[in-house]
N, C-alpha and C positions, 0 to 999 in steps of 0.2 A: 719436425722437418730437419731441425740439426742432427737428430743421432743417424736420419736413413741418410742424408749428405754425407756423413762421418762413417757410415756403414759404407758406401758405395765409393769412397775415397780409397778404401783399404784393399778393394779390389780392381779401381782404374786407375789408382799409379802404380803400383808395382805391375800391372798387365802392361800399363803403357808404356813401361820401361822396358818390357819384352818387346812390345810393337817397333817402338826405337831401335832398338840393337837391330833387332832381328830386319827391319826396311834397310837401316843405314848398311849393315852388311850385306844382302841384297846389291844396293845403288851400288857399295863402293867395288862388287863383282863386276855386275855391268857396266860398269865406267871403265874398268883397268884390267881385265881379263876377256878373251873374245869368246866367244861360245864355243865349247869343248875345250878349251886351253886348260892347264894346268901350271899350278903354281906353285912355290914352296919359299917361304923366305930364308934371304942368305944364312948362311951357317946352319941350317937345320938338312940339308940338301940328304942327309944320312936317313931323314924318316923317310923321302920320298915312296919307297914300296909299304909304307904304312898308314899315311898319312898326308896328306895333301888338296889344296885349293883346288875347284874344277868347276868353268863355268857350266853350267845345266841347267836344261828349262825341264820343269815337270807338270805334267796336266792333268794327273791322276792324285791319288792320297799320298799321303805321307811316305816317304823312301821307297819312289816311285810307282808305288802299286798302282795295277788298277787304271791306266796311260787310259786316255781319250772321256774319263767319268769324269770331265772338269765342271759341266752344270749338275751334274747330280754332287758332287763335292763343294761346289759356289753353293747350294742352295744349303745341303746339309750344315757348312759353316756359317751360316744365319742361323740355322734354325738351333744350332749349340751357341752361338753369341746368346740371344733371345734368351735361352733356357739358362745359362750361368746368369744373365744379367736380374732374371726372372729369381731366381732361387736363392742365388745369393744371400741375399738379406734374410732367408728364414732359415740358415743352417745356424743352429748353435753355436757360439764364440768356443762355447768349448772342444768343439769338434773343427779343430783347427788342421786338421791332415784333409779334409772334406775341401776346406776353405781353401788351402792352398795350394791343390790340386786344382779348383777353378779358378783363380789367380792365372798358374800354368797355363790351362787349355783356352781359358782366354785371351792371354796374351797370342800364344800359340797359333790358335784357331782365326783370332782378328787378323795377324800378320799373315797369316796365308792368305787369308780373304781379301785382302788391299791388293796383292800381287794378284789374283783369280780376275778384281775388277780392272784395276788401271796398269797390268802386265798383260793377261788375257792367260797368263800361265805363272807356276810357281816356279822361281829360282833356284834353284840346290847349289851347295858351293863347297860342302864340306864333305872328303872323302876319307873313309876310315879304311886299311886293306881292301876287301873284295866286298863289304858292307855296299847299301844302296847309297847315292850321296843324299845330302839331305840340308837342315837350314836351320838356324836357330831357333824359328817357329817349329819345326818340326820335334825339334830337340824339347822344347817346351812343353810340347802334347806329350810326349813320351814321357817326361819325367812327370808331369802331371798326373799320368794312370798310374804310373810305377809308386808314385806318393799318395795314392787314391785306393791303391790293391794294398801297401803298407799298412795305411793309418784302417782299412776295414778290420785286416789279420786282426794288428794290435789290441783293438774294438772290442772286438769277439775274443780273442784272449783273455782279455781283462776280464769280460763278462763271464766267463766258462772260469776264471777262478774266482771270481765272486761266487758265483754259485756253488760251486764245490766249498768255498768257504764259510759259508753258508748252511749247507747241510751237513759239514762236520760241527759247526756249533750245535746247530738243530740234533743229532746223534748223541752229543755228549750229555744233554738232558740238562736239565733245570741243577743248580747247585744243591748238594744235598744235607 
Protein backbone atom coordinates (compact mmCIF):
# COMPACT_ATOMS: atom_id res chain seq x y z
CA UNK A 1 0.00 0.00 0.00
CA UNK A 2 3.08 2.30 0.67
CA UNK A 3 4.78 2.19 -2.67
CA UNK A 4 1.02 2.74 -4.83
CA UNK A 5 0.53 5.98 -1.99
CA UNK A 6 4.32 6.88 -2.95
CA UNK A 7 3.50 6.21 -6.60
CA UNK A 8 0.40 8.24 -6.72
CA UNK A 9 2.10 11.26 -4.65
CA UNK A 10 4.56 11.73 -7.41
CA UNK A 11 1.73 12.50 -9.70
CA UNK A 12 -1.00 14.58 -7.39
CA UNK A 13 1.54 17.06 -5.99
CA UNK A 14 3.12 18.27 -8.65
CA UNK A 15 -0.43 18.19 -10.83
CA UNK A 16 -1.75 19.79 -7.79
CA UNK A 17 0.59 22.48 -8.03
CA UNK A 18 -0.59 22.96 -11.60
CA UNK A 19 -4.24 22.89 -10.37
CA UNK A 20 -3.07 25.76 -7.80
CA UNK A 21 -1.35 28.13 -9.99
CA UNK A 22 -3.48 27.57 -12.82
CA UNK A 23 -7.42 28.30 -10.29
CA UNK A 24 -5.32 31.04 -8.37
CA UNK A 25 -4.62 32.82 -11.62
CA UNK A 26 -8.03 32.11 -12.98
CA UNK A 27 -9.75 33.83 -9.33
CA UNK A 28 -7.05 36.57 -9.33
CA UNK A 29 -8.33 37.55 -13.33
CA UNK A 30 -11.88 37.46 -12.25
CA UNK A 31 -11.49 39.49 -9.11
CA UNK A 32 -9.35 42.36 -10.73
CA UNK A 33 -9.83 42.52 -14.50
CA UNK A 34 -13.55 42.72 -16.00
CA UNK A 35 -14.35 40.47 -18.87
CA UNK A 36 -12.56 41.56 -22.06
CA UNK A 37 -10.29 44.19 -20.31
CA UNK A 38 -6.82 43.98 -20.73
CA UNK A 39 -3.93 44.49 -18.76
CA UNK A 40 -0.21 44.74 -18.65
CA UNK A 41 1.86 45.50 -15.59
CA UNK A 42 3.56 49.02 -15.12
CA UNK A 43 6.88 49.36 -16.88
CA UNK A 44 6.31 46.56 -19.33
CA UNK A 45 3.64 48.82 -21.15
CA UNK A 46 6.21 48.34 -24.35
CA UNK A 47 5.21 44.43 -24.79
CA UNK A 48 1.59 45.45 -24.94
CA UNK A 49 1.23 44.43 -29.03
CA UNK A 50 2.87 41.29 -27.86
CA UNK A 51 1.98 40.32 -25.00
CA UNK A 52 -0.63 40.87 -22.59
CA UNK A 53 -3.39 40.02 -19.59
CA UNK A 54 -7.05 39.64 -21.21
CA UNK A 55 -10.08 38.66 -19.23
CA UNK A 56 -11.90 35.72 -21.54
CA UNK A 57 -14.31 33.01 -20.96
CA UNK A 58 -13.84 29.85 -23.10
CA UNK A 59 -16.31 27.03 -23.57
CA UNK A 60 -14.69 25.06 -26.01
CA UNK A 61 -10.95 23.25 -25.92
CA UNK A 62 -7.98 24.43 -25.36
CA UNK A 63 -7.05 28.12 -27.29
CA UNK A 64 -10.40 28.52 -27.94
CA UNK A 65 -11.31 25.88 -30.29
CA UNK A 66 -14.27 24.20 -30.88
CA UNK A 67 -16.83 27.38 -28.65
CA UNK A 68 -20.08 25.80 -27.43
CA UNK A 69 -18.31 21.66 -27.15
CA UNK A 70 -18.17 22.52 -23.22
CA UNK A 71 -20.22 19.08 -22.25
CA UNK A 72 -18.55 17.12 -24.68
CA UNK A 73 -15.04 18.67 -23.33
CA UNK A 74 -16.50 18.52 -19.34
CA UNK A 75 -17.07 14.97 -20.08
CA UNK A 76 -13.88 14.07 -22.28
CA UNK A 77 -11.78 15.69 -19.10
CA UNK A 78 -12.94 13.02 -16.83
CA UNK A 79 -12.69 10.60 -18.80
CA UNK A 80 -8.55 11.73 -19.42
CA UNK A 81 -8.50 12.54 -15.46
CA UNK A 82 -9.86 8.62 -14.97
CA UNK A 83 -7.29 7.40 -17.73
CA UNK A 84 -3.91 9.21 -16.27
CA UNK A 85 -5.25 8.38 -12.66
CA UNK A 86 -5.79 4.68 -14.04
CA UNK A 87 -2.30 4.34 -15.88
CA UNK A 88 -0.26 6.07 -14.00
CA UNK A 89 1.06 3.64 -11.72
CA UNK A 90 1.80 0.91 -14.61
CA UNK A 91 4.13 3.17 -16.70
CA UNK A 92 7.74 2.38 -15.99
CA UNK A 93 9.72 4.71 -13.52
CA UNK A 94 11.95 4.64 -16.37
CA UNK A 95 9.92 5.98 -18.97
CA UNK A 96 9.87 9.29 -17.13
CA UNK A 97 9.02 11.62 -20.44
CA UNK A 98 5.53 9.24 -20.42
CA UNK A 99 5.27 10.04 -16.62
CA UNK A 100 5.67 13.59 -16.88
CA UNK A 101 3.70 14.44 -19.70
CA UNK A 102 0.65 12.89 -17.27
CA UNK A 103 1.84 14.97 -14.38
CA UNK A 104 1.20 17.89 -17.19
CA UNK A 105 -2.16 16.97 -18.72
CA UNK A 106 -3.36 16.18 -15.45
CA UNK A 107 -2.84 19.00 -13.83
CA UNK A 108 -3.94 20.65 -16.95
CA UNK A 109 -7.00 18.72 -17.75
CA UNK A 110 -8.10 18.76 -13.69
CA UNK A 111 -7.88 22.76 -13.72
CA UNK A 112 -9.89 23.21 -16.68
CA UNK A 113 -12.32 20.78 -15.31
CA UNK A 114 -13.05 22.74 -11.89
CA UNK A 115 -13.55 25.92 -14.02
CA UNK A 116 -16.08 23.64 -16.68
CA UNK A 117 -17.95 22.62 -13.12
CA UNK A 118 -18.02 25.64 -10.60
CA UNK A 119 -17.42 28.54 -13.58
CA UNK A 120 -19.77 26.81 -16.26
CA UNK A 121 -16.90 27.97 -18.72
CA UNK A 122 -13.13 28.15 -18.91
CA UNK A 123 -11.00 31.39 -18.22
CA UNK A 124 -8.31 32.48 -20.56
CA UNK A 125 -6.15 35.27 -19.47
CA UNK A 126 -3.06 35.12 -21.28
CA UNK A 127 -2.58 36.68 -24.69
CA UNK A 128 0.56 36.16 -26.88
CA UNK A 129 0.34 38.54 -30.39
CA UNK A 130 -2.50 37.19 -32.52
CA UNK A 131 -2.19 33.63 -30.81
CA UNK A 132 -5.65 32.35 -29.18
CA UNK A 133 -5.61 33.55 -25.29
CA UNK A 134 -5.35 30.79 -23.20
CA UNK A 135 -4.55 29.66 -19.29
CA UNK A 136 -1.97 27.95 -17.41
CA UNK A 137 -4.02 24.64 -17.66
CA UNK A 138 -4.03 25.02 -21.03
CA UNK A 139 -0.32 25.72 -21.14
CA UNK A 140 0.12 22.52 -19.11
CA UNK A 141 -1.72 20.20 -21.74
CA UNK A 142 0.46 21.59 -24.41
CA UNK A 143 3.50 21.12 -22.81
CA UNK A 144 2.37 17.83 -21.82
CA UNK A 145 2.10 16.48 -25.50
CA UNK A 146 5.00 18.52 -26.55
CA UNK A 147 7.10 16.36 -23.61
CA UNK A 148 5.01 13.19 -24.59
CA UNK A 149 5.89 13.54 -28.72
CA UNK A 150 9.70 14.24 -27.18
CA UNK A 151 10.27 11.62 -24.93
CA UNK A 152 8.37 8.79 -27.97
CA UNK A 153 11.08 10.50 -30.81
CA UNK A 154 13.79 10.05 -28.16
CA UNK A 155 12.42 6.25 -27.40
CA UNK A 156 12.57 5.11 -30.86
CA UNK A 157 15.77 6.85 -31.45
CA UNK A 158 17.54 4.97 -28.95
CA UNK A 159 15.84 1.87 -30.03
CA UNK A 160 16.67 2.34 -33.91
CA UNK A 161 20.37 2.71 -32.62
CA UNK A 162 20.39 -0.20 -30.50
CA UNK A 163 19.45 -1.95 -33.30
CA UNK A 164 21.69 -0.92 -35.83
CA UNK A 165 24.25 -1.43 -33.06
CA UNK A 166 23.45 -4.49 -32.76
CA UNK A 167 23.68 -5.78 -36.23
CA UNK A 168 26.94 -4.32 -36.82
CA UNK A 169 28.29 -6.49 -33.90
CA UNK A 170 26.08 -9.36 -35.28
CA UNK A 171 28.05 -8.49 -39.17
CA UNK A 172 31.48 -8.37 -37.75
CA UNK A 173 31.22 -12.06 -36.80
CA UNK A 174 32.57 -14.14 -33.90
CA UNK A 175 36.41 -13.04 -33.00
CA UNK A 176 38.67 -14.90 -35.04
Amino acid sequence: MGKRLLEYLTLLVPSGAIVALDQWTKWWIRQNLPFEATWIPAGLEGLRPYARFVHWHNSGAAFGMFQEGGMVFTVLAILVVAAILYYFPKVDHADWPVRLAMVLQLGGAAGNLIDRLFVGEVTDFISIGTFPVFNVADSAITLGVIVLLVGVWWKERQAKRSIVAHEQTDQSGPPA
